[in-house]
N, CA and C atoms as an extended XYZ file, in Angstrom:
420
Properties=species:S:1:pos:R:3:atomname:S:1:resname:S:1:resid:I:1 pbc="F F F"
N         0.855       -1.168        0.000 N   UNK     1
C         0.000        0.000        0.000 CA  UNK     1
C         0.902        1.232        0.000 C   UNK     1
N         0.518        2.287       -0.833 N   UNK     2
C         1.206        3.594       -0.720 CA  UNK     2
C         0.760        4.553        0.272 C   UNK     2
N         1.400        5.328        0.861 N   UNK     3
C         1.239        6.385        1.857 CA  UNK     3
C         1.967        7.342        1.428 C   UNK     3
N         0.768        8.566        0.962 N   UNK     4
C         1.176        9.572       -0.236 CA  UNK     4
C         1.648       10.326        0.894 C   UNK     4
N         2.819       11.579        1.326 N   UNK     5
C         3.723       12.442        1.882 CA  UNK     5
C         4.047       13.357        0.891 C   UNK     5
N         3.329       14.570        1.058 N   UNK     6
C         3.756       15.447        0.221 CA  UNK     6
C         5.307       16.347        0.561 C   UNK     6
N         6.123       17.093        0.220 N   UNK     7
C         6.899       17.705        0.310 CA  UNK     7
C         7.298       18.582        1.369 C   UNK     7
N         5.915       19.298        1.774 N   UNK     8
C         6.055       20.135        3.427 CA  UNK     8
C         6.056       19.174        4.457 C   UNK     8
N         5.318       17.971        3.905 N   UNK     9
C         5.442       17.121        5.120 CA  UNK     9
C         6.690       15.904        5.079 C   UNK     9
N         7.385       15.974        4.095 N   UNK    10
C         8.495       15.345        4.342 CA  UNK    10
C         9.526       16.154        4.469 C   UNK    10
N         9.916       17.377        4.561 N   UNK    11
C        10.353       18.668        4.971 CA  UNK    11
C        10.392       18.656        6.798 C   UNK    11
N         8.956       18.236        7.148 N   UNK    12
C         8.604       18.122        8.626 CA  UNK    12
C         9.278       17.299        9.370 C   UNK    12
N         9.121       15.863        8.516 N   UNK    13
C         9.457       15.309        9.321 CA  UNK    13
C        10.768       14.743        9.666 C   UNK    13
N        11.700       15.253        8.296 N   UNK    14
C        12.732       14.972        8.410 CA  UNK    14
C        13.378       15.936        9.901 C   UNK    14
N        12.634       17.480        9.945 N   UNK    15
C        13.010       18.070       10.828 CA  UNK    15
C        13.033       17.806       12.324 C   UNK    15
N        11.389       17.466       12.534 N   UNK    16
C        11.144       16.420       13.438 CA  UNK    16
C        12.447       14.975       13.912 C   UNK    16
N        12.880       14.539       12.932 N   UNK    17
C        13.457       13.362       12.778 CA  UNK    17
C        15.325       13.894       13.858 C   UNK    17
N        15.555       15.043       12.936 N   UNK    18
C        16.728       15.495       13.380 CA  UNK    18
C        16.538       16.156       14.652 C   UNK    18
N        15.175       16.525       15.438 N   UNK    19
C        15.125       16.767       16.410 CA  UNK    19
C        15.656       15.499       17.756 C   UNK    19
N        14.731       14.807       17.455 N   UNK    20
C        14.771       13.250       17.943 CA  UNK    20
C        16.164       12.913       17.750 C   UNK    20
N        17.255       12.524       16.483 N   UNK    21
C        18.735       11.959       16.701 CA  UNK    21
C        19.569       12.986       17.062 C   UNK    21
N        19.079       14.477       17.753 N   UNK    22
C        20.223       15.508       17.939 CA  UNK    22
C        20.614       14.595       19.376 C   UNK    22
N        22.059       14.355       19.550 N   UNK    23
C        22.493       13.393       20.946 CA  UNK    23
C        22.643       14.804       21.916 C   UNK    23
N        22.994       15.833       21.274 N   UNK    24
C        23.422       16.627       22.473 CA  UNK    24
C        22.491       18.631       22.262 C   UNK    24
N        21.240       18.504       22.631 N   UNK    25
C        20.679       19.624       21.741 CA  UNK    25
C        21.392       21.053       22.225 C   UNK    25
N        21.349       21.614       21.366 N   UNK    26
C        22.213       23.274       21.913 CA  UNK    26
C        21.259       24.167       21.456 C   UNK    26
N        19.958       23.948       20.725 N   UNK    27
C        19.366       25.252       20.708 CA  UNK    27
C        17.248       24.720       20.725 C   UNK    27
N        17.622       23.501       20.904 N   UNK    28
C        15.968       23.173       21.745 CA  UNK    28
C        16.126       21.614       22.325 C   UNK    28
N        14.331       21.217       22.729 N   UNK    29
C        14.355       20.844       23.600 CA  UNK    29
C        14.656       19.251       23.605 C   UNK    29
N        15.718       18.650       24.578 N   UNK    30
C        15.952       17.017       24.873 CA  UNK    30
C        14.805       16.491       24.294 C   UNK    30
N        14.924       15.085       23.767 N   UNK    31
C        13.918       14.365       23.285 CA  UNK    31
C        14.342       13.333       23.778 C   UNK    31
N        13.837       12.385       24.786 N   UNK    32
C        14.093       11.276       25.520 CA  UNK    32
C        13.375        9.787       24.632 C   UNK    32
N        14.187        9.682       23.583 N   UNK    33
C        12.976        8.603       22.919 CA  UNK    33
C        13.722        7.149       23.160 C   UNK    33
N        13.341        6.162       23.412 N   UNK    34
C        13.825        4.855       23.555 CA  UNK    34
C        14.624        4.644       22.507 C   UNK    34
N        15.990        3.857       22.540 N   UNK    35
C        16.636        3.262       21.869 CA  UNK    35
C        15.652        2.773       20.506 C   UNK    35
N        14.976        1.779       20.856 N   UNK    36
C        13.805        1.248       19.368 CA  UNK    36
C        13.205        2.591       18.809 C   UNK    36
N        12.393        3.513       19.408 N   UNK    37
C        12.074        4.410       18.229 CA  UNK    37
C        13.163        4.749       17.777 C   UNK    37
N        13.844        5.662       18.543 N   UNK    38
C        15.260        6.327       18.021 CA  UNK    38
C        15.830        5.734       16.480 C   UNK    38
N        15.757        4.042       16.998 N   UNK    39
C        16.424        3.328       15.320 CA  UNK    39
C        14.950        3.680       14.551 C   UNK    39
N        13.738        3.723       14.804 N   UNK    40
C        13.173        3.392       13.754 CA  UNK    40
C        12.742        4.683       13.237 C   UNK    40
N        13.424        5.972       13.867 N   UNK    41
C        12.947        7.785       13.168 CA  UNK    41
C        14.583        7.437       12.182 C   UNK    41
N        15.468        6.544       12.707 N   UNK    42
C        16.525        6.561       11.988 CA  UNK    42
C        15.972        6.161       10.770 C   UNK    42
N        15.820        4.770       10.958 N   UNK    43
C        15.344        3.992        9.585 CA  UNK    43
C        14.699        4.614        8.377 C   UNK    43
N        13.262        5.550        9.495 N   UNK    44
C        12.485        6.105        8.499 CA  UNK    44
C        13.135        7.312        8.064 C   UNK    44
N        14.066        8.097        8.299 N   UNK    45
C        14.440        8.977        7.533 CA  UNK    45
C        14.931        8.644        6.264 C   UNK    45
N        15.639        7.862        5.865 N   UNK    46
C        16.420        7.306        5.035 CA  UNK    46
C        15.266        7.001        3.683 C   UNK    46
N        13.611        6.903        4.187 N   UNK    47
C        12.656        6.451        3.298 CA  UNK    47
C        11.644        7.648        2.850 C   UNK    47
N        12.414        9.137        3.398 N   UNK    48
C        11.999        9.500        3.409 CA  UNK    48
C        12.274       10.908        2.037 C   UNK    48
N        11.943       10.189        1.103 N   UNK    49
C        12.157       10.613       -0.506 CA  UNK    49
C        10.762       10.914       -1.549 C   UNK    49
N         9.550       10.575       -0.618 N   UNK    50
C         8.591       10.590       -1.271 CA  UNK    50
C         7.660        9.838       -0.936 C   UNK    50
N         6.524        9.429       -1.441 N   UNK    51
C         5.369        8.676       -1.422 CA  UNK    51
C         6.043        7.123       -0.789 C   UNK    51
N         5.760        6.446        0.348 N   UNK    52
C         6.147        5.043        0.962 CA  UNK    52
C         5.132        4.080        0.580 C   UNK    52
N         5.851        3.348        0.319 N   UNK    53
C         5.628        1.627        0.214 CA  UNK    53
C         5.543        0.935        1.188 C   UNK    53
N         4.269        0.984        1.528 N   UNK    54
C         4.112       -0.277        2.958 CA  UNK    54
C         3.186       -1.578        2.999 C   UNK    54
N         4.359       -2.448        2.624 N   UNK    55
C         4.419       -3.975        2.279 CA  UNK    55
C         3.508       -4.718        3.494 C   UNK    55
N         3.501       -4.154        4.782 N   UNK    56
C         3.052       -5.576        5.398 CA  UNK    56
C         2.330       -4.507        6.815 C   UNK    56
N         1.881       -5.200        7.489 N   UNK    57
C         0.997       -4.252        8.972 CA  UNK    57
C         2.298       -3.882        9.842 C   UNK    57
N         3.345       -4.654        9.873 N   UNK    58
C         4.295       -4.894       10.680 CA  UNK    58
C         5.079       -3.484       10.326 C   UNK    58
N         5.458       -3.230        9.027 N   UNK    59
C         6.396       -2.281        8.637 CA  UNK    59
C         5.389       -0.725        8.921 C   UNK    59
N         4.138       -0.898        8.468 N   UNK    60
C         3.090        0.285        8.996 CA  UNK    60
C         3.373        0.392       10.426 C   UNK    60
N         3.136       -0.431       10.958 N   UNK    61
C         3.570        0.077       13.182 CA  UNK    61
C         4.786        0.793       12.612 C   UNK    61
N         5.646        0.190       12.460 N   UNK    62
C         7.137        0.653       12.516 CA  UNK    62
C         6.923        2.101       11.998 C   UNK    62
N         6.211        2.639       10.629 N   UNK    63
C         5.742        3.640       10.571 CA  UNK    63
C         5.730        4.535       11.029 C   UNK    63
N         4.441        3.585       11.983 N   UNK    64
C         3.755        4.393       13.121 CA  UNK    64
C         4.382        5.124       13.942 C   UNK    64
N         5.049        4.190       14.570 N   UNK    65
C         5.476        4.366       15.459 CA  UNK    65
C         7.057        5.637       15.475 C   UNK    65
N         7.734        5.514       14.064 N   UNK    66
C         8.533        6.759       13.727 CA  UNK    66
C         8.022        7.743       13.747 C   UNK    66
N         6.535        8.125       12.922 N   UNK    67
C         5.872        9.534       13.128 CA  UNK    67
C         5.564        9.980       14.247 C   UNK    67
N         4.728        8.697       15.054 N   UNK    68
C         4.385        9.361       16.264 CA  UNK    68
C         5.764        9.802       17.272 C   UNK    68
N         6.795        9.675       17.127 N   UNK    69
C         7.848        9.845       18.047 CA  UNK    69
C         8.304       11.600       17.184 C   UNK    69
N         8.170       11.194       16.154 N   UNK    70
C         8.489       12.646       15.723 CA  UNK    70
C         7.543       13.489       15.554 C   UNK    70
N         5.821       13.363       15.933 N   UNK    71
C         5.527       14.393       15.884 CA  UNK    71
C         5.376       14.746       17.695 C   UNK    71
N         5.928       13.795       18.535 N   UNK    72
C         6.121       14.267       19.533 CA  UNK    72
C         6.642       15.186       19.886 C   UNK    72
N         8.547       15.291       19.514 N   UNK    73
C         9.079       15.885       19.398 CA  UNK    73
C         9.164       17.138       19.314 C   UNK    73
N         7.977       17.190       17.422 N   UNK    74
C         7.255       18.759       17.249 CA  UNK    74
C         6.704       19.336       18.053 C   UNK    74
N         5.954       18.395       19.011 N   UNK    75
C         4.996       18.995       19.384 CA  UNK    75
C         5.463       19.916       20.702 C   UNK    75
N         6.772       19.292       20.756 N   UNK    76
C         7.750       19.704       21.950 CA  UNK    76
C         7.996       20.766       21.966 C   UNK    76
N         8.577       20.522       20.855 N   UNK    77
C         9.526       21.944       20.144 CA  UNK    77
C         8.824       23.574       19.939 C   UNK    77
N         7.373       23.113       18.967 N   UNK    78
C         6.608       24.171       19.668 CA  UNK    78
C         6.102       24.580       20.720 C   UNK    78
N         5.810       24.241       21.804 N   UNK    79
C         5.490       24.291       22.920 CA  UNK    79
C         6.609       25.070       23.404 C   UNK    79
N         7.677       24.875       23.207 N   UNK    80
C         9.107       25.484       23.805 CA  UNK    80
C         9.081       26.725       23.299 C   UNK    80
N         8.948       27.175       22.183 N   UNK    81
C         8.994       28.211       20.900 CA  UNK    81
C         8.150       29.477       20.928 C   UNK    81
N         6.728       28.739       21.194 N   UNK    82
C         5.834       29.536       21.688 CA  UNK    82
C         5.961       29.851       23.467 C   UNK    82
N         6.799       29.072       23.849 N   UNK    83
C         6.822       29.971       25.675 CA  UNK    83
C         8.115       30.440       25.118 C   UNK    83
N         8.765       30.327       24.942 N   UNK    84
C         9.974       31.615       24.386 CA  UNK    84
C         9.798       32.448       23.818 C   UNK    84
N         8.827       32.874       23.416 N   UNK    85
C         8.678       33.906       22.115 CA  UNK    85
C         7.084       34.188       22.436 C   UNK    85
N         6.212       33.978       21.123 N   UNK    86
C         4.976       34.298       21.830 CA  UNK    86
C         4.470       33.761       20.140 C   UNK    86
N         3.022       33.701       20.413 N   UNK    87
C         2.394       32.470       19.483 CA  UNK    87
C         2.341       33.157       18.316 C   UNK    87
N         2.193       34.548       17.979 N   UNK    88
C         2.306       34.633       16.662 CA  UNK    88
C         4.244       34.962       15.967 C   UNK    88
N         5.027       35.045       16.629 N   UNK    89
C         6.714       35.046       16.169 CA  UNK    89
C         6.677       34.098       15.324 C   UNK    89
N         7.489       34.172       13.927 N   UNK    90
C         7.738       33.140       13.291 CA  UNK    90
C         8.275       32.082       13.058 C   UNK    90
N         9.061       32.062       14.414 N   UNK    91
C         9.479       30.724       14.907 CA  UNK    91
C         8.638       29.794       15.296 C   UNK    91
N         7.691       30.245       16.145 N   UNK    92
C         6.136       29.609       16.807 CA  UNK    92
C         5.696       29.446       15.724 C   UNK    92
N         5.572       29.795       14.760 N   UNK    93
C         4.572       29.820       13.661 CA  UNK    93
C         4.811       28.511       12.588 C   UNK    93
N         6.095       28.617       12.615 N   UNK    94
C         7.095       27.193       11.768 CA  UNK    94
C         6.982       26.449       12.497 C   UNK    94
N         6.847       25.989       13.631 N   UNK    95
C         6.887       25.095       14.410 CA  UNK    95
C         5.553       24.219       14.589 C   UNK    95
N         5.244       25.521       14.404 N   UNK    96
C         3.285       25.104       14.385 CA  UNK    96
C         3.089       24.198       13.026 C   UNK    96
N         3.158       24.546       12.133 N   UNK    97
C         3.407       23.653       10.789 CA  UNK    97
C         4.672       22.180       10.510 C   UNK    97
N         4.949       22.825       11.111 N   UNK    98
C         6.050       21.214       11.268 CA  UNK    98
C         5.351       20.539       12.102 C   UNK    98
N         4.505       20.754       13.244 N   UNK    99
C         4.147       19.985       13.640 CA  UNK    99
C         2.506       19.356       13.350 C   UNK    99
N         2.185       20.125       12.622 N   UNK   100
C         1.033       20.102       12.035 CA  UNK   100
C         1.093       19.535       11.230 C   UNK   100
N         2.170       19.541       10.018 N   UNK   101
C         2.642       18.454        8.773 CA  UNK   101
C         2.388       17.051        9.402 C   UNK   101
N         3.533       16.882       10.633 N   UNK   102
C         4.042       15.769       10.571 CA  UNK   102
C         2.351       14.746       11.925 C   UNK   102
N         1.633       15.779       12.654 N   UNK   103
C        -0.003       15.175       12.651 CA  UNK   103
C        -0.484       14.644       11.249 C   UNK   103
N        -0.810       15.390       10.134 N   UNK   104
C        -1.062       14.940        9.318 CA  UNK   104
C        -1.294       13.726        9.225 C   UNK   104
N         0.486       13.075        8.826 N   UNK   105
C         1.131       12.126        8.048 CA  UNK   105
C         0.430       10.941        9.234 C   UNK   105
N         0.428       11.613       10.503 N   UNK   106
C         0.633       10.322       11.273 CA  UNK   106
C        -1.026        9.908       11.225 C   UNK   106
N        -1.986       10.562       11.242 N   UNK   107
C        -3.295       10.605       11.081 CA  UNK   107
C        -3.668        9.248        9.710 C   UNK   107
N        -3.049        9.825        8.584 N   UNK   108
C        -3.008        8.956        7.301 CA  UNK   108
C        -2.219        7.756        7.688 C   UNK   108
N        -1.083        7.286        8.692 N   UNK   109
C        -0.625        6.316        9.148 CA  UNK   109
C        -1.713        5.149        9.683 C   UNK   109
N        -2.099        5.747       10.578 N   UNK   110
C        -3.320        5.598       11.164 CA  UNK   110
C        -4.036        4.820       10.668 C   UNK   110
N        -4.513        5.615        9.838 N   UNK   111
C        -5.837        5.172        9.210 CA  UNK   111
C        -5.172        4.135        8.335 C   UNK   111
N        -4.367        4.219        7.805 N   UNK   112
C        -3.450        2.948        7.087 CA  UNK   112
C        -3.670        2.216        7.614 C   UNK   112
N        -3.510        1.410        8.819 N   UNK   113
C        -2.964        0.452        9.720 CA  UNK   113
C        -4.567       -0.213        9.814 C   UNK   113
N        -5.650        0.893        9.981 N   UNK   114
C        -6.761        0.279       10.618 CA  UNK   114
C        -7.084       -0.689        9.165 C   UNK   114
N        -6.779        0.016        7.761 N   UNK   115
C        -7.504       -0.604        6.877 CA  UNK   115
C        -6.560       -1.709        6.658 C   UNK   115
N        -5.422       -1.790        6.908 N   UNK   116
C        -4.618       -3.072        6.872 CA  UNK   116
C        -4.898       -3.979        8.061 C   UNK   116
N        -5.317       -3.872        9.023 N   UNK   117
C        -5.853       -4.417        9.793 CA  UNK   117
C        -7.522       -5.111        9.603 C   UNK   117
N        -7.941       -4.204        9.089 N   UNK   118
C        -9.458       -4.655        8.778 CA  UNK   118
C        -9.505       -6.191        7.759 C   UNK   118
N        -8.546       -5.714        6.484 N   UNK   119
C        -8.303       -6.520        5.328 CA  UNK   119
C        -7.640       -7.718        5.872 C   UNK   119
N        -7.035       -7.535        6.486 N   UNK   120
C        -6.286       -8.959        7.654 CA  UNK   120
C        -7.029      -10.147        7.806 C   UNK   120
N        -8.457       -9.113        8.503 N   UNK   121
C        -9.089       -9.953        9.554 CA  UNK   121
C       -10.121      -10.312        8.214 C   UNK   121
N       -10.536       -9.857        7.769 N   UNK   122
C       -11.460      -10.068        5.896 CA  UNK   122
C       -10.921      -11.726        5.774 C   UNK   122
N        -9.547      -11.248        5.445 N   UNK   123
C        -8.644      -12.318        4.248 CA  UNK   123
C        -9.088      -13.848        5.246 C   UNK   123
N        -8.357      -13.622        6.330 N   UNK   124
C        -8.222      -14.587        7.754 CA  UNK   124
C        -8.958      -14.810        8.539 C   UNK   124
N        -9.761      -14.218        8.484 N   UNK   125
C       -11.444      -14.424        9.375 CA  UNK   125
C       -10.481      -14.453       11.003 C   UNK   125
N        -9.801      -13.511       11.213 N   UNK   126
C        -8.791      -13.799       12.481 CA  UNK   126
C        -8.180      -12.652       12.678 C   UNK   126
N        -8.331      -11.587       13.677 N   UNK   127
C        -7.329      -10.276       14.200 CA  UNK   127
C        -5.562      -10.987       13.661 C   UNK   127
N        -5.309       -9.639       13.287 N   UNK   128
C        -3.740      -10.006       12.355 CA  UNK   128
C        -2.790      -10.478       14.115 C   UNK   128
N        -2.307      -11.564       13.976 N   UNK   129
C        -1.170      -11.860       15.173 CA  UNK   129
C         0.320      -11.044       14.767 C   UNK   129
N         1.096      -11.055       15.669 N   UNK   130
C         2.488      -10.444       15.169 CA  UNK   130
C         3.056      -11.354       13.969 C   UNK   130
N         2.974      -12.608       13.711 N   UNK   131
C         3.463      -13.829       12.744 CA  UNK   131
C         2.407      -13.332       11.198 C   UNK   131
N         1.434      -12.956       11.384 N   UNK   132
C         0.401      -12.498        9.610 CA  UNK   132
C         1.109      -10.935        9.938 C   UNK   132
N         1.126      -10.058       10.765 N   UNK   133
C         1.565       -8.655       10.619 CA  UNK   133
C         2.969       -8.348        9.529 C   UNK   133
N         3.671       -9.613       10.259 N   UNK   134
C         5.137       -9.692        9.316 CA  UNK   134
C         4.850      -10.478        7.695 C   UNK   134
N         3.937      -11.318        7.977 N   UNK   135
C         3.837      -12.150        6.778 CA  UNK   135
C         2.686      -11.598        5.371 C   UNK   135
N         1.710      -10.947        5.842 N   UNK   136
C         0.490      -11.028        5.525 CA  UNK   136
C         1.254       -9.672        4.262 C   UNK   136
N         1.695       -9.935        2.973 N   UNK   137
C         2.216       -8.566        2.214 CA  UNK   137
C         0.610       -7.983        1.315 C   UNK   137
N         0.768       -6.681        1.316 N   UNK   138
C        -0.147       -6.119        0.598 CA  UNK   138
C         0.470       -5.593       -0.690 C   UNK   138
N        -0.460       -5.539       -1.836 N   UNK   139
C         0.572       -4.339       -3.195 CA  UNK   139
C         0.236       -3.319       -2.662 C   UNK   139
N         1.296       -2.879       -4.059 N   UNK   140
C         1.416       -1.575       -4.348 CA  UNK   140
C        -0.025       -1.270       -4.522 C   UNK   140
């Protein structure tokens, strides 16, 4: 299945992304993310060139689970931006959209997962287990 990402929002989240692997931040805020997301905002940056290909329910979590860590992040970051400054500065204002991009994406993640999940249970007459999540491939 494809998961269309337009340009502001892969703009976002790459930003998002570099928020999350900064090891030592010098101009915003710590992002405490577990070792496993951490690899998997890694992973997903690297896929992050355009419209994604998501082969199986298993690789959608993984997804998932990269956006939602990075739009955490955003959501951090503005929060920080706007008490430093004040909500209309254009720092607050970029921040607001980066993090708003990268809701988006994760929203359409989302909803990905449920319909790969739904089609699971269709195909298998059976909620997807972790063993069909990895196995169960969908097309393009």
């Amino acid at each position: 299945m494809i998961l269309t990402v337009n340009f502001e929002e892969i703009q976002a989240l790459r930003a998002g992304a570099d928020t999350v692997l900064r090891e030592a931040p010098d101009d915003g805020p710590a992002v405490a993310a577990p070792p496993e997301e951490r690899a998997l905002v890694e992973a997903l940056v690297h896929l992050l060139e355009g419209d994604l290909a998501v082969e199986t329910l298993h690789e959608q979590r993984e997804v998932e689970t990269a956006v939602r860590t990075i739009a955490r992040a955003l959501h951090a970051e503005m929060d920080q931006t706007v008490l430093q400054t004040h909500p209309a500065h254009e720092g607050a204002v970029a921040a607001y959209f980066d993090y708003a991009h990268a809701r988006a994406v994760l929203g359409r993640v989302e909803e990905l997962g449920a319909h790969m999940e739904a089609l699971i249970e269709v195909m298998t007459g059976r909620p997807a287990t972790p063993e069909v999540a990895r196995s169960f491939a969908f097309p393009e």
